[in-house]
N, C-alpha and C positions, 0 to 999 in steps of 0.2 A: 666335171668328172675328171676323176686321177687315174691314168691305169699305171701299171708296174707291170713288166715284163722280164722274164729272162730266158735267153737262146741259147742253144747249146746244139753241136749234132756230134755224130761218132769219129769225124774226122778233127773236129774243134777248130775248122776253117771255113771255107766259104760260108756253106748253109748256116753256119752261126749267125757270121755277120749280114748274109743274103735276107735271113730270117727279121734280123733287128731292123737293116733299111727297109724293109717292105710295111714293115709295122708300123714304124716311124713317119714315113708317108703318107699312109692312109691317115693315121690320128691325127698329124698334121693339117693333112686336109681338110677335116673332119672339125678341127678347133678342140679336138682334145687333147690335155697333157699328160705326158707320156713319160718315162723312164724305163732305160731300156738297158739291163746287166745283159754283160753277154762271159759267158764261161767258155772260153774259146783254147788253142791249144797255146794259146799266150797268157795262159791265167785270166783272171775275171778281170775285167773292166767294166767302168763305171758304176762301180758297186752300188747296190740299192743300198740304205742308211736305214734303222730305223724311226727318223725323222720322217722320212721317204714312205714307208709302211702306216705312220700313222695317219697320212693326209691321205690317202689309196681307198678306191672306191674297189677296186677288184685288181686280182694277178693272175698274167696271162704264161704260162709255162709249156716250152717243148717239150714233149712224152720221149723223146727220140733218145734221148742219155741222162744220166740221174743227176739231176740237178741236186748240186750242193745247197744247204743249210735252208732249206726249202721249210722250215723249222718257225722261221723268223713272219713265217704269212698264216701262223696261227687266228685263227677267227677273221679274216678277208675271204671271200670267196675266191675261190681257183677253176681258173679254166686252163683244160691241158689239152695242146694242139701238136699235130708233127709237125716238125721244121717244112717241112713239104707244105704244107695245107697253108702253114702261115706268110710261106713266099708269092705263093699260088692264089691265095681268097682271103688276104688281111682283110678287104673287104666286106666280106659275108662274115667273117669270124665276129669283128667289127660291131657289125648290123647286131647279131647275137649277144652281144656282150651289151652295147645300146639298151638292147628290149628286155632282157635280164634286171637290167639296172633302174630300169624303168618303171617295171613290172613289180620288184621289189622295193621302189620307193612308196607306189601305190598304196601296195598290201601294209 
């Protein structure tokens, strides 16, 4: 499993990056890999590629501030979290994203 994420919040500081390591942790733990843009108030870093897009099982996106060129995850499924929930229950977010993915390999 591939996820893609990108963080972002209204100040384009902490909770961006607070958002990314928390993510990054869990899917680490987890054995899954991860890519993780962060639109912060230093410009985007570690830009997601569309090389990056095409290996991507699902992208996980902060609802909290409009994420730039969000354009590029046409036909991927999208899940849109607050920065809040994803610092707080990467976990449970996680679990959900898992059984989706699961669920849709089934069917």
């Amino acid at each position: 499993m591939k996820i893609l994420a990108v963080t972002s919040c209204p100040s384009g500081v902490a909770h961006t990056y607070m958002s990314a390591e928390a993510l990054e942790k869990e899917a680490k733990a987890r054995g899954i890999e991860i890519k993780i843009e962060t639109q912060g108030s230093i410009g985007t870093e570690n830009k997601i590629t569309m090389d990056d897009v095409k290996k991507a099982d699902v992208v996980i996106l902060t609802k909290d501030m409009g994420i730039k060129d969000t354009d590029r995850f046409a036909g991927l499924p999208v899940v849109k979290v607050r920065v809040d929930d994803l610092i707080k229950h990467s976990n449970t977010i996680l679990d959900k994203v898992e059984a989706f993915l699961k669920d849709r390999k089934q069917s």
